[in-house]
N, C-alpha and C positions, 0 to 999 in steps of 0.2 A: 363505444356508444351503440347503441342498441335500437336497430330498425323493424321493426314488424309490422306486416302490413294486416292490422287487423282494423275491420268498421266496428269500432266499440259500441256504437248507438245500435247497430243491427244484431249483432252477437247479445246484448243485452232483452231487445226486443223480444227474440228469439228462447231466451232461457228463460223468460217472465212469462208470456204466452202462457203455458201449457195451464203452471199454477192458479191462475185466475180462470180459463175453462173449467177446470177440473172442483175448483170450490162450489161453484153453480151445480154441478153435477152432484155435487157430498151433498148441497142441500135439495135438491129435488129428491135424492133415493131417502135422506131423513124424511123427511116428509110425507114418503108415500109411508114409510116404513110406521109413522105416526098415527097415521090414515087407516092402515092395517092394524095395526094394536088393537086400535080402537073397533075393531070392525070385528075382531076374535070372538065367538061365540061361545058361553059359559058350557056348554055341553058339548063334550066327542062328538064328533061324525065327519060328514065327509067336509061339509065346510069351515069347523076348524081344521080340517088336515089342511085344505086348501091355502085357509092365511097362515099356519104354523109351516107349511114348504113355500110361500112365499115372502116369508118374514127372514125364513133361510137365505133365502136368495137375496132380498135387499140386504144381510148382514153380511153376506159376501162379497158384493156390492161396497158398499161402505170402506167396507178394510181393503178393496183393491186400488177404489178413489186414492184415500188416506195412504197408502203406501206410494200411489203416485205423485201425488200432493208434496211428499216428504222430500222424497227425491229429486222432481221439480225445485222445489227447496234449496236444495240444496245445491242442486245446480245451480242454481241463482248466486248464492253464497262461494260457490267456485268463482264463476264468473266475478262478481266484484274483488276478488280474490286477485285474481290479475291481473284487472282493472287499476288495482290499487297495485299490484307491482310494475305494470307498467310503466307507472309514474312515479313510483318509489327510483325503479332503475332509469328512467329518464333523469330525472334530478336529482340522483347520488350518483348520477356515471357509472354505474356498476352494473356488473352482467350475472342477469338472472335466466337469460334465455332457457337453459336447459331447466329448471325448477316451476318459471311461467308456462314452459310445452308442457309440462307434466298436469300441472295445474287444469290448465285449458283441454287437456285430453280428459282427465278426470269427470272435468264440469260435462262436457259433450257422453261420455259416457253413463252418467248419472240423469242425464237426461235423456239418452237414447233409452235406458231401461225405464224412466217415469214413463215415456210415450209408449214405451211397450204393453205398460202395464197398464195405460189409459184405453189403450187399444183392445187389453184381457176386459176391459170395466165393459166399453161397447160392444164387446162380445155376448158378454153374460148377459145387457141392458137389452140387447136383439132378442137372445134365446126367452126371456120372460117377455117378450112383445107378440100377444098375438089375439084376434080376435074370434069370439066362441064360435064355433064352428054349427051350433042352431042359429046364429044370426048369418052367418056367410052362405047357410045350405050347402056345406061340403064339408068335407074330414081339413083336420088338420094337415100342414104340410111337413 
């Protein structure tokens, strides 16, 4: 029989978390990015260069969400993963222990890289955050 001492309610909480932050986040950078489309000026100059390098930036944006999102994901899908072999080997008596560790390593690792990668999104989100430097009266930092 097979004893593990896992809190299933909190290991679950925990793999769900990220995915549902990170959605909010896919749709505010869509929305500025829609914001900006629309804001593109029909003529070169320096302010289309502006929204076409900041279109850049939300589109890299977007796909580091989205890869976070996935993986989070899929962490998720580890986790119930286990969940349901937990109780598969609970009530078949049969020992899964070494397939479940694997499992459960996997899930945490897939989510150690979504959070990584959530962390590369708020990196990029800081570096485009900043206020014109004619309204603050000093150079950029």
């Amino acid at each position: 029989m097979i004893t593990m001492p896992i809190d299933v309610a909190s290991t679950i909480q925990l793999a769900i978390a990220p995915a549902f932050l990170l959605v909010g986040r896919l749709a505010r950078v869509v929305d500025r990015a829609r914001v900006v489309a629309d804001l593109v000026p029909i003529e070169p100059g320096a302010e289309y260069a502006d929204c076409i390098a900041e279109l850049h930036r939300l589109d890299r944006r977007m796909s580091v969400v989205s890869g976070s999102i996935f993986l989070g994901t899929a962490a998720m899908i580890a986790v119930c993963l286990v969940v349901a072999g937990l109780f598969v080997a609970r009530v078949a008596a049969v020992d899964f222990t070494v397939a479940l560790v694997l499992a459960f390593i996997v899930a945490m690792a897939l989510l150690v890289v979504g959070l990584i990668l959530f962390l590369v999104e708020v990196h990029l989100a800081n570096k485009s955050i900043h206020v014109r430097s004619d309204l603050t009266g000093r150079g950029r930092l």
